[in-house]
N, CA, C and O atoms as CSV, one atom per row, in Angstrom:
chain,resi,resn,atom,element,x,y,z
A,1,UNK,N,N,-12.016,20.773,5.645
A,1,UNK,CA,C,-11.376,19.472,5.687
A,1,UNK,C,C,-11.415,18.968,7.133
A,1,UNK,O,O,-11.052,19.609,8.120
A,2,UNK,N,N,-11.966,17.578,7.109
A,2,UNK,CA,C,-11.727,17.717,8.639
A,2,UNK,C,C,-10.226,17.119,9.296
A,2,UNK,O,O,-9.217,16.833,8.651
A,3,UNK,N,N,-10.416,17.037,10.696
A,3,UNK,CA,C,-8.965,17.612,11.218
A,3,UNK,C,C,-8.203,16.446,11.326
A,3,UNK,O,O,-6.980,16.488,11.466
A,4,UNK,N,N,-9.114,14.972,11.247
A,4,UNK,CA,C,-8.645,13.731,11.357
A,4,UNK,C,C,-7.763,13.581,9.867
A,4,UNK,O,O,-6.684,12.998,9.756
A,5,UNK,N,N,-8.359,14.119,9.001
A,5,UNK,CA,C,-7.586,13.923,7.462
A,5,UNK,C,C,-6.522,14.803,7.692
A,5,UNK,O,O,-5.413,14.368,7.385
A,6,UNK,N,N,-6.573,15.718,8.069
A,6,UNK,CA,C,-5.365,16.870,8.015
A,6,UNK,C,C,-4.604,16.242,9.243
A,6,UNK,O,O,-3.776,17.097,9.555
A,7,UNK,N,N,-4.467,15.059,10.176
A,7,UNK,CA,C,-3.904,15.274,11.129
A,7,UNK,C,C,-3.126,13.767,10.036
A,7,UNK,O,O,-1.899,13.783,9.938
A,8,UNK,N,N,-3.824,12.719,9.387
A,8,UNK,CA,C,-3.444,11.834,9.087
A,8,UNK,C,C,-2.694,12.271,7.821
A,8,UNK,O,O,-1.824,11.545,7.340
A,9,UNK,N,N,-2.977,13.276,7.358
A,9,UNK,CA,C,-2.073,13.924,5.786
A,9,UNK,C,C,-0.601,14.345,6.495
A,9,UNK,O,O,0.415,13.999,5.892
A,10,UNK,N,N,-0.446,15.196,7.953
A,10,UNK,CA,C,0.667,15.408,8.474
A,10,UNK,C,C,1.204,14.131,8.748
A,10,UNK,O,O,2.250,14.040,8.106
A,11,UNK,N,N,0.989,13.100,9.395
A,11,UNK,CA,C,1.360,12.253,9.853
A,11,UNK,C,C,2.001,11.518,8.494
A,11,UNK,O,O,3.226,11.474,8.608
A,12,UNK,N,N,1.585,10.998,7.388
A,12,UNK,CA,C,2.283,10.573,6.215
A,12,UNK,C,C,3.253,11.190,5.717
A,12,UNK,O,O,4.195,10.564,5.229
A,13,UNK,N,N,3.217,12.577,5.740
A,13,UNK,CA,C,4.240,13.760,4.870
A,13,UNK,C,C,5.328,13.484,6.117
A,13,UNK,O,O,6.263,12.796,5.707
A,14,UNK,N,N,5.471,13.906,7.785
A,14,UNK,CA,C,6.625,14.042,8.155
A,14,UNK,C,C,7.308,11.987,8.133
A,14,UNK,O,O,8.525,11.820,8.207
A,15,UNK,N,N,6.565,10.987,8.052
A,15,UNK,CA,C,6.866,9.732,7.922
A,15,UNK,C,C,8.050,9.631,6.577
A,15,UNK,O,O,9.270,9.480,6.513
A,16,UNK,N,N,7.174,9.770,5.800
A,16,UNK,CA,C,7.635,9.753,4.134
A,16,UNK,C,C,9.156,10.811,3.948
A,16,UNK,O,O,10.035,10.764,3.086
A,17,UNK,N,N,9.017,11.576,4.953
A,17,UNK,CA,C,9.995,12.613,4.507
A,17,UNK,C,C,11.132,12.957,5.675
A,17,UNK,O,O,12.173,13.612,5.739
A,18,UNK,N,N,10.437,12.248,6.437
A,18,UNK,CA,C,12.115,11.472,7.684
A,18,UNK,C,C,12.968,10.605,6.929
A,18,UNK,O,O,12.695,9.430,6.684
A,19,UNK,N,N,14.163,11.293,6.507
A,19,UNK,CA,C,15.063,10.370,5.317
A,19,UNK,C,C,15.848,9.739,6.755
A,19,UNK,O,O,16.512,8.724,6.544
A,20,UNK,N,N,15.831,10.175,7.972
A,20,UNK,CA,C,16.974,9.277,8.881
A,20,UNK,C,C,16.005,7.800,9.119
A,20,UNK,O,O,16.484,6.815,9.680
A,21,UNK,N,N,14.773,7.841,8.663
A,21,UNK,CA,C,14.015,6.488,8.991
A,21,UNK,C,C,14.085,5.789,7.318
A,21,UNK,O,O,14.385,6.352,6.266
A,22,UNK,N,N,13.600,4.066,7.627
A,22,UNK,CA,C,13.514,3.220,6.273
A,22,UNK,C,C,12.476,3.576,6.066
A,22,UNK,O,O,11.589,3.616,6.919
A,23,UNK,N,N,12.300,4.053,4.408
A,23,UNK,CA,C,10.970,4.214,4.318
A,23,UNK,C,C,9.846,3.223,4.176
A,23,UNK,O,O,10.103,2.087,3.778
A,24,UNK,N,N,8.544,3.599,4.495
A,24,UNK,CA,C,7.234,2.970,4.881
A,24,UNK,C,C,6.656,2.293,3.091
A,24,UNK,O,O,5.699,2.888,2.595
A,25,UNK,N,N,7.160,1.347,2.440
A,25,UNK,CA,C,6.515,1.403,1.195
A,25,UNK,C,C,4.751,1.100,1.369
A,25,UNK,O,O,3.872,1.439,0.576
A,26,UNK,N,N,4.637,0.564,2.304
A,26,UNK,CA,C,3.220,0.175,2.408
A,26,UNK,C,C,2.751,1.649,2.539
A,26,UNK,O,O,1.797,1.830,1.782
A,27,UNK,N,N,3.060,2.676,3.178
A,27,UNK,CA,C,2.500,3.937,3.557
A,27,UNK,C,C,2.036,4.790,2.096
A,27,UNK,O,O,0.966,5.316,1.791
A,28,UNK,N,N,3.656,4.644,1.179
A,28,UNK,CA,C,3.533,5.399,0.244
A,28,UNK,C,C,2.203,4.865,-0.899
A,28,UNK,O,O,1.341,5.533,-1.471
A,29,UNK,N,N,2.463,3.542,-0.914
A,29,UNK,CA,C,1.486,2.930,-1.759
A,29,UNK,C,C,-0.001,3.398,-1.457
A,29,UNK,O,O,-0.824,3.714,-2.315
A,30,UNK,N,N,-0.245,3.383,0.249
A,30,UNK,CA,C,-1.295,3.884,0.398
A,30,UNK,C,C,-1.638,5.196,-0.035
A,30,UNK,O,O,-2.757,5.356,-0.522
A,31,UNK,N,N,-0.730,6.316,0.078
A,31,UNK,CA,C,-0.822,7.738,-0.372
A,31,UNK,C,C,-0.953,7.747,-1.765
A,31,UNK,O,O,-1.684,8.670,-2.125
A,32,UNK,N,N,-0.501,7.039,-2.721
A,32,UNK,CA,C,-0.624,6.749,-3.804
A,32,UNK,C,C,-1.757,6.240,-4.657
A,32,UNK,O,O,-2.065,6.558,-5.805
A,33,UNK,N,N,-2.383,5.256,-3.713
A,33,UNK,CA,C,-3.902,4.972,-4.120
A,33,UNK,C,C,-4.646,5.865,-3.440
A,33,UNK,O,O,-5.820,5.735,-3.787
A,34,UNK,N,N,-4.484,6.874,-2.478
A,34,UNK,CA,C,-5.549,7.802,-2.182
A,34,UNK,C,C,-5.256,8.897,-3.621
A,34,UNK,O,O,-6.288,9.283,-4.170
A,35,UNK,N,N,-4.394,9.214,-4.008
A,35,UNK,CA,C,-4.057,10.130,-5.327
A,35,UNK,C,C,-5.024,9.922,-6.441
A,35,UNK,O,O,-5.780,10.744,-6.958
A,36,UNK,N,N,-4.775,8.112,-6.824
A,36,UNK,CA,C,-5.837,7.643,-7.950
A,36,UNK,C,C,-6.979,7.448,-7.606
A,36,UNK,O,O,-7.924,7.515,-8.392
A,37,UNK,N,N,-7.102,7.143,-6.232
A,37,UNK,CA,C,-8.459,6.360,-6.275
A,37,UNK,C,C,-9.222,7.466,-5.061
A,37,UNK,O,O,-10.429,7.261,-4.934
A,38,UNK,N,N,-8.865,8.158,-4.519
A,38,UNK,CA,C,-9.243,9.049,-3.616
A,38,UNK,C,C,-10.602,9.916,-4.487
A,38,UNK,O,O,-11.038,9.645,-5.605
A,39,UNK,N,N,-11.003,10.886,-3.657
A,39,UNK,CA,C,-12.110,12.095,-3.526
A,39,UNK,C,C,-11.514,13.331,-3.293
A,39,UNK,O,O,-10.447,13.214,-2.691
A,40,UNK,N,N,-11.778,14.283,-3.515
A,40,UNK,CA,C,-11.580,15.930,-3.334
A,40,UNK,C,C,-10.482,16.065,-2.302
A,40,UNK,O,O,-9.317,16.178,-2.683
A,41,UNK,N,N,-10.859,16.059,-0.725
A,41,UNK,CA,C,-10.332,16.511,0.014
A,41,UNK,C,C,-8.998,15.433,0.132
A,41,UNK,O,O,-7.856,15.891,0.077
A,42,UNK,N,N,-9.180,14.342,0.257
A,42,UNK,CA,C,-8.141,13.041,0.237
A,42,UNK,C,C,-7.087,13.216,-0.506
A,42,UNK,O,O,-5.929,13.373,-0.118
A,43,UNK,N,N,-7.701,13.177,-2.161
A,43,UNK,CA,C,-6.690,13.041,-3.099
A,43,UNK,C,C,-6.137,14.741,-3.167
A,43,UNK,O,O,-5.570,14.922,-4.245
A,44,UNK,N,N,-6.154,15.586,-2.590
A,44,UNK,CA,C,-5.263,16.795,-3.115
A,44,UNK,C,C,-4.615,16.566,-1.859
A,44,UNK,O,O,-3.423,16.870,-1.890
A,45,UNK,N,N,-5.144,16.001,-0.460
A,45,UNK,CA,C,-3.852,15.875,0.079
A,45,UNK,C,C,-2.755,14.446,-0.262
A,45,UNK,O,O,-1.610,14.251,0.144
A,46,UNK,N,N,-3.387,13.829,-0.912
A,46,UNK,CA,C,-1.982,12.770,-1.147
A,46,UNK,C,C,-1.196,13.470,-2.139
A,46,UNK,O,O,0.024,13.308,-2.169
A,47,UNK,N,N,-1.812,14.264,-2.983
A,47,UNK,CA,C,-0.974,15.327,-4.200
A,47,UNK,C,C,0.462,16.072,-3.247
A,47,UNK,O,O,1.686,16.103,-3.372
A,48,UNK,N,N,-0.632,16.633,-2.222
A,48,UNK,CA,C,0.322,17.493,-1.550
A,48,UNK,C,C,1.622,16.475,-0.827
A,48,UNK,O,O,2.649,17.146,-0.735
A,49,UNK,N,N,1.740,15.533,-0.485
A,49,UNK,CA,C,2.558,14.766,0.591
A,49,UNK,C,C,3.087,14.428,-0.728
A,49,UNK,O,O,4.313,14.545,-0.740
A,50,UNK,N,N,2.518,13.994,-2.010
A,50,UNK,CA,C,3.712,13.545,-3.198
A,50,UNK,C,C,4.703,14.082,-3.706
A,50,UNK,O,O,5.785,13.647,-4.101
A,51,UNK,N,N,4.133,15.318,-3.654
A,51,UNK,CA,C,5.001,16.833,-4.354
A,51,UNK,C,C,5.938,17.046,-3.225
A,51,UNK,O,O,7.151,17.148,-3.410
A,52,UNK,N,N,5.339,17.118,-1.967
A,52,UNK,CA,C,6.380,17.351,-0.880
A,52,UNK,C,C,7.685,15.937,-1.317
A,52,UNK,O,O,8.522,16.284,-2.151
A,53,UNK,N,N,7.785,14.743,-0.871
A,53,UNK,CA,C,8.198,13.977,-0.959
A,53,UNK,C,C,9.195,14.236,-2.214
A,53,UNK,O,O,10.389,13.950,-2.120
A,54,UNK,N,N,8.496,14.938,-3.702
A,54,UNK,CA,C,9.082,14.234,-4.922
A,54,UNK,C,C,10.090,15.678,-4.915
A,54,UNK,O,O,11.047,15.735,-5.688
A,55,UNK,N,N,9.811,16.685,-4.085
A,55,UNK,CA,C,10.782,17.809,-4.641
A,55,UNK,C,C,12.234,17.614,-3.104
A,55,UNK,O,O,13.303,18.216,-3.007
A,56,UNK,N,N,11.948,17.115,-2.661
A,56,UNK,CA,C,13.111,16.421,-1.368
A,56,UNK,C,C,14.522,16.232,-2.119
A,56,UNK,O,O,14.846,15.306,-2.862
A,57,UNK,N,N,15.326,17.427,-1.704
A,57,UNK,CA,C,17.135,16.969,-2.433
A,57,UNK,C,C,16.994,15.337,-2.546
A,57,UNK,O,O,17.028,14.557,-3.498
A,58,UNK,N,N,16.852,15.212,-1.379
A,58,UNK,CA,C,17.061,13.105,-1.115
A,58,UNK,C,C,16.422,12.188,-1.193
A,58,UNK,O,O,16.545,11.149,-0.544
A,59,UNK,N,N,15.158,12.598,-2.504
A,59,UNK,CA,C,13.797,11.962,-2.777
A,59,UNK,C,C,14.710,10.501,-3.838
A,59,UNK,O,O,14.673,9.286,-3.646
A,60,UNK,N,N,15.275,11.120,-4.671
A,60,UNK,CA,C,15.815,10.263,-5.649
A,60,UNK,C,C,16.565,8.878,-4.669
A,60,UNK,O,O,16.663,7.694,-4.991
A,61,UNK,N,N,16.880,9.365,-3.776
A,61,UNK,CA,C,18.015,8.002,-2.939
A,61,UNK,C,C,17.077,7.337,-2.652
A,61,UNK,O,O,17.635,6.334,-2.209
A,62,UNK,N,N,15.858,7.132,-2.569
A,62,UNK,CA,C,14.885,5.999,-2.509
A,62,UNK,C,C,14.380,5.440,-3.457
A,62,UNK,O,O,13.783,4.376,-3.294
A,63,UNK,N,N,14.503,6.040,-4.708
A,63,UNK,CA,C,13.793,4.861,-5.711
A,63,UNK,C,C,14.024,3.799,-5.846
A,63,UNK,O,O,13.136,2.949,-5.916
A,64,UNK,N,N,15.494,3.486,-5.937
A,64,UNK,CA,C,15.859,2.027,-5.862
A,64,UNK,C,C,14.825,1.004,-4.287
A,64,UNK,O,O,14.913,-0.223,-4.223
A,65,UNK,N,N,14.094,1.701,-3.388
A,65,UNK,CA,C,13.706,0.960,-2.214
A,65,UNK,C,C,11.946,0.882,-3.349
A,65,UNK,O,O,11.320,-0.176,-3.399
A,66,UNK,N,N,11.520,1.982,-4.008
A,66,UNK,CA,C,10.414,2.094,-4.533
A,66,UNK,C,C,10.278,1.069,-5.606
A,66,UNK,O,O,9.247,0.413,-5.757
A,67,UNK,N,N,11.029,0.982,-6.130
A,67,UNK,CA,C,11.045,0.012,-7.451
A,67,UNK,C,C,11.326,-1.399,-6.920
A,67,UNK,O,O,10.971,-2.471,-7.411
A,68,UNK,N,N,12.141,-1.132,-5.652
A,68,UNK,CA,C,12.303,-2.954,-5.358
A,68,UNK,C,C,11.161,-3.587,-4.582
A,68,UNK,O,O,10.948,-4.794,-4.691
A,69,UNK,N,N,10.642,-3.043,-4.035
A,69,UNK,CA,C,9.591,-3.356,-2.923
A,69,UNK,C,C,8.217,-2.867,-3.059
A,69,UNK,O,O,7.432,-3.432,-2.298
A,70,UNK,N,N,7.726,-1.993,-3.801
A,70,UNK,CA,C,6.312,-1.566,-3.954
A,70,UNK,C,C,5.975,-2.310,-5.007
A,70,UNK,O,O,6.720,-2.622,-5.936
A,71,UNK,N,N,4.401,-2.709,-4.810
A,71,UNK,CA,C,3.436,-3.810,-5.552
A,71,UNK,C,C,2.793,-3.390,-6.502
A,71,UNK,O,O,2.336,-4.131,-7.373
A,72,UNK,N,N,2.597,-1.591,-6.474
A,72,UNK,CA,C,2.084,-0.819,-6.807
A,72,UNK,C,C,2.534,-0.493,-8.206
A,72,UNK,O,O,3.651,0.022,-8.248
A,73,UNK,N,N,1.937,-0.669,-9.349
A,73,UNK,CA,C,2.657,-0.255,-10.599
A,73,UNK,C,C,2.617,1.201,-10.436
A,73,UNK,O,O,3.679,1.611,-10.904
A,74,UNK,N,N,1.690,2.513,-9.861
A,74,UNK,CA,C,1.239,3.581,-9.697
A,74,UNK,C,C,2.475,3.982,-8.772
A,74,UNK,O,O,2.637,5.196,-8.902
A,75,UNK,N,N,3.301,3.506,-7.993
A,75,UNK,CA,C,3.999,3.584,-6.782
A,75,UNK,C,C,5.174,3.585,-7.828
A,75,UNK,O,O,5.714,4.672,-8.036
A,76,UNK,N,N,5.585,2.572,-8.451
A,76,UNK,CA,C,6.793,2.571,-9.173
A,76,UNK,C,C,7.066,3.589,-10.466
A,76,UNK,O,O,8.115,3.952,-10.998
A,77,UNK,N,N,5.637,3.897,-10.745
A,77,UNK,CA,C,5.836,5.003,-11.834
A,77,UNK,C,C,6.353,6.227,-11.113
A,77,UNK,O,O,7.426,6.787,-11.336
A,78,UNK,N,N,5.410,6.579,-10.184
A,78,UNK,CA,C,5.907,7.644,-9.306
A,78,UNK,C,C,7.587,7.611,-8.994
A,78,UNK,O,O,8.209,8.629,-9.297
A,79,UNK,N,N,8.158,6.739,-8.539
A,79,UNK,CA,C,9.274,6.260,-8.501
A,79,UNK,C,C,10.433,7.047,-9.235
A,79,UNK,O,O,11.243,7.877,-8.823
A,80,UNK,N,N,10.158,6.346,-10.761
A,80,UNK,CA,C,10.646,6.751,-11.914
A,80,UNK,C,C,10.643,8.266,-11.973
A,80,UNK,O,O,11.623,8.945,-12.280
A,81,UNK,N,N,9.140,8.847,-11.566
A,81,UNK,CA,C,9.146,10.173,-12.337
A,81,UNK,C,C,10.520,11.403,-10.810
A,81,UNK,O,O,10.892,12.563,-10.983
A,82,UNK,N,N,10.800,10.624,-9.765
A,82,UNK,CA,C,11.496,11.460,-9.063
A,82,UNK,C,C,13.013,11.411,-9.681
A,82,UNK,O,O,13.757,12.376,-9.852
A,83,UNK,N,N,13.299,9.916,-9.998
A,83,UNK,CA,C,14.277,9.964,-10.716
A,83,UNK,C,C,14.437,10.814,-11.936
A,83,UNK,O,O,15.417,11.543,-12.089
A,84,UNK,N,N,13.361,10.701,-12.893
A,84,UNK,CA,C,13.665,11.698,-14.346
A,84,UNK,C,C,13.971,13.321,-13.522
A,84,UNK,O,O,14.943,13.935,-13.960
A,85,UNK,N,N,13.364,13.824,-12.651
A,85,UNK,CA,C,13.454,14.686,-12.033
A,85,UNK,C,C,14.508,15.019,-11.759
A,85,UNK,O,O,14.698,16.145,-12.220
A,86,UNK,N,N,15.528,14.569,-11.125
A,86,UNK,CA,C,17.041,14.537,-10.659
A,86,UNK,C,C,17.688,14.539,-11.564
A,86,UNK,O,O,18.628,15.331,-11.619
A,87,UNK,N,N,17.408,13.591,-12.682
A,87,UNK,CA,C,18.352,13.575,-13.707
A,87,UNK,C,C,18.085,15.003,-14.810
A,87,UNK,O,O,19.104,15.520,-15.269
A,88,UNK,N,N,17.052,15.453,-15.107
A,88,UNK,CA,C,16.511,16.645,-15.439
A,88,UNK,C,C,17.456,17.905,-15.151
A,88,UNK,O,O,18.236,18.584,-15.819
A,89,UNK,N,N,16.948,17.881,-13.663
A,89,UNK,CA,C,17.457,19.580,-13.110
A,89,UNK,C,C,18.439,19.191,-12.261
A,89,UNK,O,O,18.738,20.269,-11.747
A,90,UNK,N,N,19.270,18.223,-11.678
A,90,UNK,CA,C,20.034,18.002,-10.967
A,90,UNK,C,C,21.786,17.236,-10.958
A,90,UNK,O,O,22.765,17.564,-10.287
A,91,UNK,N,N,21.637,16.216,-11.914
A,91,UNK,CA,C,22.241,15.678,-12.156
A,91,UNK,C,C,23.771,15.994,-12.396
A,91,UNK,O,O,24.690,15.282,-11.992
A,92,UNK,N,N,23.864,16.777,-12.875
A,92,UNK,CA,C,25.659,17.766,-13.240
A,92,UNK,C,C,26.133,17.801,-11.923
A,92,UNK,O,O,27.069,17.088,-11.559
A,93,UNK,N,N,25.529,18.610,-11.161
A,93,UNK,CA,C,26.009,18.655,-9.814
A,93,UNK,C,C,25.987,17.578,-8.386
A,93,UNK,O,O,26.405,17.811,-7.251
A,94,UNK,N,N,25.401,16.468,-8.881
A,94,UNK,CA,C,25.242,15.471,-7.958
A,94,UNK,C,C,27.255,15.242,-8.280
A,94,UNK,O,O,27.966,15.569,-9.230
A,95,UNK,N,N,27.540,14.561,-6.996
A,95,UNK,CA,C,28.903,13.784,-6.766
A,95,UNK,C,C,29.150,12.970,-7.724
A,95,UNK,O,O,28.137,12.719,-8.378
A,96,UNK,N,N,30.066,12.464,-8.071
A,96,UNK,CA,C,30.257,11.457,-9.368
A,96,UNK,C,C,29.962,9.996,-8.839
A,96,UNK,O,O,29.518,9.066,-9.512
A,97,UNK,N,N,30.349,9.980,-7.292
A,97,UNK,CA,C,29.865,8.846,-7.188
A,97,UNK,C,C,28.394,8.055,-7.024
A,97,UNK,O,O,28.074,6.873,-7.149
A,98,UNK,N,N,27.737,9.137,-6.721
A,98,UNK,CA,C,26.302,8.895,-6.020
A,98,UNK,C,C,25.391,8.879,-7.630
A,98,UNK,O,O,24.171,8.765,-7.745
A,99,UNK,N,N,26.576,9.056,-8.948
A,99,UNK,CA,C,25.429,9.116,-10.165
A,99,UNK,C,C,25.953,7.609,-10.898
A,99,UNK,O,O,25.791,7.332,-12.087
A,100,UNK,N,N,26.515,6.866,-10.027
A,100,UNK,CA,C,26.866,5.448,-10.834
A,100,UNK,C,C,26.244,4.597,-10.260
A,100,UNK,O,O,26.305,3.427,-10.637
């Protein structure tokens, strides 16, 4: 792989996954069309920065920014699927307030 992809795959994953920053929707969208529309080395790293991103305790506190602001129908599905995720394996133990 070369080192410019692996330096630009780090560079998206610690972006995307700095929850003290707003997230980048233009960024994710881009990682998102490298997933669908990408090649070998590209698309398994946007896999990898998604999975990183979608298994994040504090992945779910952004969907509402994913669903309001990405153009991306592929972006908003993704969206959704972090939410079913939370609500899945997480949900009982979330705070009562943070599930209204």
């Amino acid at each position: 792989m070369p080192a410019i992809m692996t330096m630009l795959a780090d560079h998206a994953a610690r972006q995307l996954l700095d929850f003290s920053q707003k997230l980048d929707i233009n960024l994710l969208d881009n990682v998102v069309n490298c997933l669908y529309h990408g090649e070998g080395a590209q698309q398994r790293m946007a896999q990898e920065v998604l999975t990183h991103l979608k298994e994040h305790p504090d992945a779910w506190t952004r969907v509402d920014t994913i669903l309001e602001f990405s153009q991306n129908m592929n972006t908003k599905y993704y969206g959704l699927q972090i939410l079913e995720n939370v609500i899945k394996t997480r949900w009982k133990i979330l705070p009562r307030n943070q599930c209204e």
